[in-house]
C-alpha positions in Angstrom: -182.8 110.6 -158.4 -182.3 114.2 -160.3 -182.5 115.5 -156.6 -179.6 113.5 -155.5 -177.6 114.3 -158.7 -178.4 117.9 -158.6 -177.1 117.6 -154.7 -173.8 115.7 -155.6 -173.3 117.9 -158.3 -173.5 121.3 -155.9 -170.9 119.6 -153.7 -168.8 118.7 -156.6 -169.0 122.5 -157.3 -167.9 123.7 -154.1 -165.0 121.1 -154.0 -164.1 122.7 -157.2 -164.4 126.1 -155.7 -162.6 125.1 -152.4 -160.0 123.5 -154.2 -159.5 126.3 -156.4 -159.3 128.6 -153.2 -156.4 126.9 -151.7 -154.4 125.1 -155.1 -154.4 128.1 -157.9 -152.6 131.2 -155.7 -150.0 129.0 -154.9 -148.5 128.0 -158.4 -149.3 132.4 -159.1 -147.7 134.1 -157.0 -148.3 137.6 -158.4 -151.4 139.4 -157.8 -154.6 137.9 -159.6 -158.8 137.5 -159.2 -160.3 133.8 -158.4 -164.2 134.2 -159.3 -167.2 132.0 -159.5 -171.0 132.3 -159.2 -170.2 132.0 -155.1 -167.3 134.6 -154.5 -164.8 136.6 -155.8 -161.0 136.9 -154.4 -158.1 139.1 -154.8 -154.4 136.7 -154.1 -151.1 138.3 -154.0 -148.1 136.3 -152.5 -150.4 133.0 -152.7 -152.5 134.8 -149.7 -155.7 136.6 -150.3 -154.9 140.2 -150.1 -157.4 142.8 -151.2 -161.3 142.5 -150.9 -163.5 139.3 -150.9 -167.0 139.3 -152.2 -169.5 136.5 -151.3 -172.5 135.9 -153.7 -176.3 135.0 -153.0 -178.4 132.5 -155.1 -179.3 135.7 -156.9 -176.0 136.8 -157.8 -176.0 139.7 -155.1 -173.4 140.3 -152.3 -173.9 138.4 -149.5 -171.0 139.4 -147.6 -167.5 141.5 -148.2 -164.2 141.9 -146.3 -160.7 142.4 -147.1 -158.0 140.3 -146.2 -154.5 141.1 -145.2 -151.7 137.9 -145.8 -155.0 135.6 -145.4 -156.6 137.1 -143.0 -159.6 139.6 -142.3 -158.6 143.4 -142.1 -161.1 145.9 -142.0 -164.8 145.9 -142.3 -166.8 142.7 -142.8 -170.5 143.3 -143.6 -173.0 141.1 -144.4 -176.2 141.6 -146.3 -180.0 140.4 -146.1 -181.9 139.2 -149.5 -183.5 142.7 -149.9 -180.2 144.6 -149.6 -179.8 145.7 -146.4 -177.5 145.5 -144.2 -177.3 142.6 -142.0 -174.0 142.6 -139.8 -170.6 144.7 -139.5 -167.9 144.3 -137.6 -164.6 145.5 -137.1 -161.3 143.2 -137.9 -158.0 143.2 -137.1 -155.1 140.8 -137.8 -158.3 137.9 -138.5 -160.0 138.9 -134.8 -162.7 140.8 -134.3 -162.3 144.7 -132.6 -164.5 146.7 -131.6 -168.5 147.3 -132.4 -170.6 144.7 -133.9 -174.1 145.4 -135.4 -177.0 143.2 -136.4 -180.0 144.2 -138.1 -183.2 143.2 -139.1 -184.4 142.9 -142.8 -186.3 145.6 -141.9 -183.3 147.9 -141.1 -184.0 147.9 -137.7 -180.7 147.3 -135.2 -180.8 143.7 -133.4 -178.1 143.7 -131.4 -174.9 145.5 -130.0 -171.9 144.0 -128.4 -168.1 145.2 -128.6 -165.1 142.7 -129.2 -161.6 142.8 -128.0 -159.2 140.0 -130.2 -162.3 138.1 -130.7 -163.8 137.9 -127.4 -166.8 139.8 -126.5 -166.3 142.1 -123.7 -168.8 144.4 -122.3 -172.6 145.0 -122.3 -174.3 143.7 -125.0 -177.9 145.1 -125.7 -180.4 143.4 -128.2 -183.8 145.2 -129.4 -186.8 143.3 -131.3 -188.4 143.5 -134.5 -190.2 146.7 -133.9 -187.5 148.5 -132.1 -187.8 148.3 -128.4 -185.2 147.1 -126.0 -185.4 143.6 -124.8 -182.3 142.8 -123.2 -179.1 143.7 -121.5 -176.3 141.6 -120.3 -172.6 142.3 -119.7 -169.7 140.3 -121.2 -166.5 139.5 -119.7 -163.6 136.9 -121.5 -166.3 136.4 -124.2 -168.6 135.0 -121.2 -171.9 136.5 -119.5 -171.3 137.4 -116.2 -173.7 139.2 -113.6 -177.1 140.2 -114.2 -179.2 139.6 -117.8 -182.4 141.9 -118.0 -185.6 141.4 -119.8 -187.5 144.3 -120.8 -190.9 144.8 -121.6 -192.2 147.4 -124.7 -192.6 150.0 -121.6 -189.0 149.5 -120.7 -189.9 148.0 -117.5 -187.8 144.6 -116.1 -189.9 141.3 -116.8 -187.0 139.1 -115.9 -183.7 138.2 -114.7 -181.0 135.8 -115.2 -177.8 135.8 -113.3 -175.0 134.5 -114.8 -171.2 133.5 -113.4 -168.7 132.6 -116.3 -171.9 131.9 -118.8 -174.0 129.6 -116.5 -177.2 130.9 -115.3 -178.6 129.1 -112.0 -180.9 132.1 -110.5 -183.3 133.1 -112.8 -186.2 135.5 -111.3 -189.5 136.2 -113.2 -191.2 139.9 -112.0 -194.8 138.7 -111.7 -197.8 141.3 -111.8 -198.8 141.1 -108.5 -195.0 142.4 -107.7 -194.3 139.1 -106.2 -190.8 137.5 -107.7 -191.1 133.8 -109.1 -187.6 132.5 -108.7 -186.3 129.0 -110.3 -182.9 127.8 -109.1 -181.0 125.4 -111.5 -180.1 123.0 -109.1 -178.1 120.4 -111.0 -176.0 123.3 -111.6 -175.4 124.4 -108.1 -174.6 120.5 -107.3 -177.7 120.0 -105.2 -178.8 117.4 -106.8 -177.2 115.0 -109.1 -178.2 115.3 -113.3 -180.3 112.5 -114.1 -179.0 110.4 -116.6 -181.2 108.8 -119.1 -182.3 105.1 -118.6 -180.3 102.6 -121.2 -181.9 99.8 -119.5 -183.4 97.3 -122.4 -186.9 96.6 -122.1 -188.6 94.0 -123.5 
């Protein structure tokens, strides 16, 4: 029971918080802060204009951007629980442009794709944990097209996937003997028909 209140009364919060968001900037028009335990806003013009902070459970930053007429503009970057930088990305007009970075919690960089008006377009690389490169694949229209490499820690190709307009119906495993396995989504290619699951009542 004091779970289920404590729940209700975290949603009542963030109504209160929403609410707050969207009612106050309109009824002050001049420039003025909006701040609670979960963000802090800058409002000018009943938009947010000026820098946004978002707040983890420990009262750190959890994420920053500034805001232009109610939209993103500028740098958003977001943060793990130790403090390190977790994600930045470019915006412009509310879109995404240009570089995006992830990282690990351990600093190390995750992933790297650019954006054009929100879309992804061009290759996108990912690295693991412990630094290597494990993956490559090229974006076009915000969709994968072509080929999609695996990489070993060595830097040599484990496996493929090739992709047209996201889907992926070839995908080719490099085997140690140097033979290729190769598995064909055939319910993709319209060979065969998708099964569909039985609603037949059984008694």
């Amino acid at each position: 029971m004091k779970a289920c209140f404590t729940f209700l009364s975290v949603l009542l919060t963030a109504g209160s918080l929403q609410a707050s968001l969207q009612e106050l900037p309109c009824r002050a028009p001049q420039q003025h802060i909006i701040e609670d335990h979960a963000a802090r806003s800058v409002y000018k013009n009943c938009k947010r204009n000026g820098m946004t902070w978002w707040y983890n459970d420990k009262g750190g930053i959890k994420s920053k951007v500034n805001f232009k007429n109610g939209k993103e503009e500028g740098v958003y970057t977001s943060y793990h629980d130790n403090g390190k930088v977790k994600l930045t990305v470019n915006y412009t007009n509310g879109q995404k442009n240009g570089i995006q970075y992830i990282y690990y919690d351990n600093g190390q960089l995750g992933s790297r794709v650019n954006y054009v008006n929100g879309r992804r377009e061009g290759l996108m690389t990912e690295w693991d944990y412990t630094g290597y490169k494990s993956s490559e694949v090229f974006y076009k229209h915000n969709y994968k097209v072509g080929l999609k490499k695996y990489y070993d820690k060595h830097g040599k190709v484990i496996m493929t996937e090739t992709y047209k307009m996201d889907r992926n119906p070839v995908m080719v495993r490099y085997l140690k003997n140097k033979r290729k396995e190769i598995e064909i989504d055939l319910v993709k290619y319209g060979l065969i028909p998708e099964k569909k699951p039985d609603t037949a009542i059984k008694h």
